[in-house]
N, C-alpha and C positions, 0 to 999 in steps of 0.2 A: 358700591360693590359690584352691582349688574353691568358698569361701564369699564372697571377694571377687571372684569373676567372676559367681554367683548377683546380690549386690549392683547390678553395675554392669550387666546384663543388666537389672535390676528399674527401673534409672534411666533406661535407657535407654527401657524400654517407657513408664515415665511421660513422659517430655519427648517420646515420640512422640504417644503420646495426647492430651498437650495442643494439638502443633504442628496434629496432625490435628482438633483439637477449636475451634482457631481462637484458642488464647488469644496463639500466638507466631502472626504474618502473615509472610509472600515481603517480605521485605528488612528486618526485625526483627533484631536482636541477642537471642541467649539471655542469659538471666542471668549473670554471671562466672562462672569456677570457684571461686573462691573464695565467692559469694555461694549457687552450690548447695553447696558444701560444707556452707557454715553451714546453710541452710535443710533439710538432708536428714541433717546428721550424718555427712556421707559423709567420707573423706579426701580429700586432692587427686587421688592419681593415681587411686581408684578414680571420679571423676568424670569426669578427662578422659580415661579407658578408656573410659567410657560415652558422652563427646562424638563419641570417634573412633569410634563405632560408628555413630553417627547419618552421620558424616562419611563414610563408606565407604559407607551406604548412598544418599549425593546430598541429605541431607534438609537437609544445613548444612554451611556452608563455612567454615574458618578463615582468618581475616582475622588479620596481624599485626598486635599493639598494641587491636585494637579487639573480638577477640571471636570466637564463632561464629553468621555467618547465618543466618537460614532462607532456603531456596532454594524454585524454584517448584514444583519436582519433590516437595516435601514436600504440596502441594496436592493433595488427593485426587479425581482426575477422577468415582470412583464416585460422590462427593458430588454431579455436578451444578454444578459450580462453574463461574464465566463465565470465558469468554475475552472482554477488551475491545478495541473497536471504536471509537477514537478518529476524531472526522471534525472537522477545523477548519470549522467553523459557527456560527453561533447560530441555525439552525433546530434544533428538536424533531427527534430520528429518526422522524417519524412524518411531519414534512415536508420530507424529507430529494429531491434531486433522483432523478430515474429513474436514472442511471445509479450512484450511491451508494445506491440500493435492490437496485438489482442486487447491488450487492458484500456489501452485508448481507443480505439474503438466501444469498446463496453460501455467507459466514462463516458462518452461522445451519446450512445443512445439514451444509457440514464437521465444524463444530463437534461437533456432533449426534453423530457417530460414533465421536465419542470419549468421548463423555459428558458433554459442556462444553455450557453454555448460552452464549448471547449476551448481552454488557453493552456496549449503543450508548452513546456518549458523544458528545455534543455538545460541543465544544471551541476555539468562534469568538473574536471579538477581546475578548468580555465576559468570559471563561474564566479564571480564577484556576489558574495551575499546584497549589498546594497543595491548591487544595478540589479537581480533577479527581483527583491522588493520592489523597488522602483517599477520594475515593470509590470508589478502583480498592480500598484497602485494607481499607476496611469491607466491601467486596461478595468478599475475597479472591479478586480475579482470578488467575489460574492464568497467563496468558499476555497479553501485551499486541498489538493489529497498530495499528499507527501510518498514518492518512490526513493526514499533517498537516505543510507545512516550519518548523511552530515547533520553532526550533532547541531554546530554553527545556524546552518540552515532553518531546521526544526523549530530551534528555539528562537529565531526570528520573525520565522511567518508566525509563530504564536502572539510574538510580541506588537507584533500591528491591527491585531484583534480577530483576524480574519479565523471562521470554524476551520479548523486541520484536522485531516482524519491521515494516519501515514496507512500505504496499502502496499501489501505483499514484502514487507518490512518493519522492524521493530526491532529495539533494542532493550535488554533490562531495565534500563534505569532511568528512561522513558518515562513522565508524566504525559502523555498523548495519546489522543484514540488511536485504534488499529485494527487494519482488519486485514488477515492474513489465511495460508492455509494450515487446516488441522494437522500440525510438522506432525505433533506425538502421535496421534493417532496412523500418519501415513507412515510411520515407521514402525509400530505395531505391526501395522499390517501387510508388509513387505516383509518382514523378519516370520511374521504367521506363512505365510506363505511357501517359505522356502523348509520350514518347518515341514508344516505340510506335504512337501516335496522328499520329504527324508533323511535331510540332514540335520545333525546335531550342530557342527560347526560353520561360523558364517566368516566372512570376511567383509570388514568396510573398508570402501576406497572412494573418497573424496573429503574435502573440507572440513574438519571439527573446530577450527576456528573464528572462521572468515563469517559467519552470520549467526541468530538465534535459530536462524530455519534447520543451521546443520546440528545445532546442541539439541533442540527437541526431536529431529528425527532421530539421530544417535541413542537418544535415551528414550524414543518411544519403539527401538529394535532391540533395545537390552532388557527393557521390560517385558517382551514378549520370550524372551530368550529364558529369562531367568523363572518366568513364566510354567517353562517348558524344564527347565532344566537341564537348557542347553548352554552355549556360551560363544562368545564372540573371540574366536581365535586366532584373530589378525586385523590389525587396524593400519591402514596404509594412507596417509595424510598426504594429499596431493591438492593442488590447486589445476586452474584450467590450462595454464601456461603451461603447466609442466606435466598434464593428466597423460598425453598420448606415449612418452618414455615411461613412465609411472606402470601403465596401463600393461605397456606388454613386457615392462620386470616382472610385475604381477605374476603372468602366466607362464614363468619360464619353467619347465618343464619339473624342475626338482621341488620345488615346492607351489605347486600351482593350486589354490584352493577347488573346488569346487562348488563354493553357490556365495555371490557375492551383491551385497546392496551397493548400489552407487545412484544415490538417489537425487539425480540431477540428471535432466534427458542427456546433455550432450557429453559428462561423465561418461553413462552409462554406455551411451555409443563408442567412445573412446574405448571404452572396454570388449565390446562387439569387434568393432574394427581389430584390436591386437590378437582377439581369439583366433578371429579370421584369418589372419596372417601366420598365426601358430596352428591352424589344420585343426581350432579344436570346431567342436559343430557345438552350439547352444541347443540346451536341452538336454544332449547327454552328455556331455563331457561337462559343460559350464548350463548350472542354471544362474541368470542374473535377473532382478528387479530392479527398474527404473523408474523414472519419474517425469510426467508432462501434465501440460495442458489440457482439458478434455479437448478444445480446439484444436488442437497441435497432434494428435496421438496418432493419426491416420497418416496427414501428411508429412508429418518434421520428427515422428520416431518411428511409427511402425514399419513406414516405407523404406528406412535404411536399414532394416533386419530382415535374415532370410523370410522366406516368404512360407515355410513352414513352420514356422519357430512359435509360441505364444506368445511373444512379446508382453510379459506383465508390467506394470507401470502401474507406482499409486498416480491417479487423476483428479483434479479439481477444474471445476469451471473457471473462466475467467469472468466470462460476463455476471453472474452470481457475486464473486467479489467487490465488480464494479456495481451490482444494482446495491451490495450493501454497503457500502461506501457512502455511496452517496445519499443513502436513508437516514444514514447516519450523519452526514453535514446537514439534512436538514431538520433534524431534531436541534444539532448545535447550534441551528440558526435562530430556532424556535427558544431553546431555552440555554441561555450563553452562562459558561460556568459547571454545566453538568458532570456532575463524576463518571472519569474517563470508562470508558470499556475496549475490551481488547475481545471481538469478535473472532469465530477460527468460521472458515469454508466447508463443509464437507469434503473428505473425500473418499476416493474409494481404490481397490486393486482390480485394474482391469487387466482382461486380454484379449487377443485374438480370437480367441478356440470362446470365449463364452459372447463376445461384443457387449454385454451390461455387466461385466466386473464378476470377483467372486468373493 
């Protein structure tokens, strides 16, 4: 008995050594047992003594009918191994926009503290599912964070075992972690705001479609509306392509609201912009609420509004995002299987006129 547990101890340490040496990858099938029996000489149970070892320590998981995984947890973070950063694009991460700089960047220092490098993926409509797998697989990504609603995609990197967490992105019907910003709440308190301000009627102008970011801010301003027992009396559905004609229909003279959410920075700008060109002044003629980056609010919104204006904007950190991201892949590494959670960011309404929000 003491000679066949020396044995399966011995097997054990090879099939780690290899896992760790890259020859098995995160969502690979080991060999059968019956196929290391052959190849090692070993008997049946002294190998699947040696499998259950591996399997108690997280490195692989038995699968009925199909075998034993390798899992992500078998990825050795001392190695320096990447965590990937999938962003639905077809720019280069190197011409990636300000605000998914931000994120990458973030991931990049999180990452860092664990011992993980960054693997930025580019992932747009040119993007071949298999070849982006492929590449998570040859670079043995340790962990996956998901920028992206291809459903396709998603449900791929799931499928090769690797922990997924999708970030600043999510879709209903979604079995996958996420961590995103608090939409309901930054629309709450955007529509509070303007409240506050003195109006009863509000106007939205941008996307109710196109993500779950714009259904929860929509319904976290109707809630504050109804709140109040006010009401949303104008909804103008535009997209980015089409926001700057949109923008200054909006304000044509006969029917031009006066206090509008367009809670997306560059929206919002678009709607500055057509004020501008129509002589109105924000503030008094137009109050607006928009939305950035805490990173971003100085340089990429408040610097393109007048320079006496409050500029409010709900804000959320990005690096906050990314350190919880990534807290959360490695919990999934730690316990593979875990029931999903869907994190929200703080945020908050800032401005000008206060610098820590109000």
């Amino acid at each position: 008995m003491l000679a066949t547990g020396r044995v399966s101890n011995h097997l054990t340490a090879v099939l780690r050594e290899a896992i760790a040496g890259g020859r098995f990858t995160t969502g690979e099938y080991l060999p059968t047992v019956r196929e290391l029996s052959r190849e090692h000489g070993l008997a049946i149970r002294t190998v699947q003594r040696a499998l259950g070892a591996l399997e108690a320590d997280g490195l692989v998981a038995a699968e009925p009918r199909r075998g034993y995984r390798v899992l992500a947890r078998a990825n050795d973070p001392e190695r320096s191994l990447p965590l990937a950063y999938i962003l639905s694009t077809d720019d280069p991460p190197a011409r990636w926009d300000e605000m998914h700089m931000q994120l990458s960047a973030g991931l990049q220092a999180a990452a860092a503290k664990h011992g993980w490098s960054l693997l930025a993926v580019a992932a747009g409509a040119e993007a071949r599912v298999p070849a982006v797998m492929g590449k998570l697989r040859a670079a043995r990504a340790c962990g996956v964070v998901l920028d992206t609603l291809d459903s396709e995609m998603i449900e791929a990197a799931t499928r090769i075992g690797l922990p997924a967490v999708m970030i600043d992105a999510w879709m209903e019907d979604l079995t996958v972690d996420a961590v995103l910003q608090d939409n309901y709440r930054g629309g709450f308190l955007a529509a509070q705001h303007l409240l506050q301000r003195g109006h009863r009627e509000l106007c939205w102008f941008g996307n109710l479609t196109e993500s779950a970011h714009a259904r929860e801010r929509f319904g976290g301003a109707n809630a504050a509306l109804i709140n109040d027992g006010a009401r949303m009396s104008r909804v103008v559905a535009t997209d980015r392509q089409g926001m700057d004609a949109a923008a200054h229909a909006l304000l044509a003279p006969a029917e031009r609201p006066r206090a509008v959410l367009a809670l997306w920075r560059d929206i919002a700008l678009s709607v500055a912009r057509a004020a501008q060109a129509r002589g109105l002044v924000l503030g008094r003629d137009l109050d607006l609420v928009g939305w950035s980056i805490e990173e971003l609010y100085e340089t990429a919104y408040r610097a393109h509004l007048p320079q006496d204006y409050a500029a409010p904007a709900v804000c959320w950190r990005a690096m906050t995002m990314a350190e919880t991201a990534l807290q959360r892949l490695v919990e999934l590494r730690q316990r593979p299987g875990a029931t999903c959670l869907r994190q929200l960011v703080p945020v908050r309404l800032r401005t000008q006129q206060t610098g820590n929000g109000v």
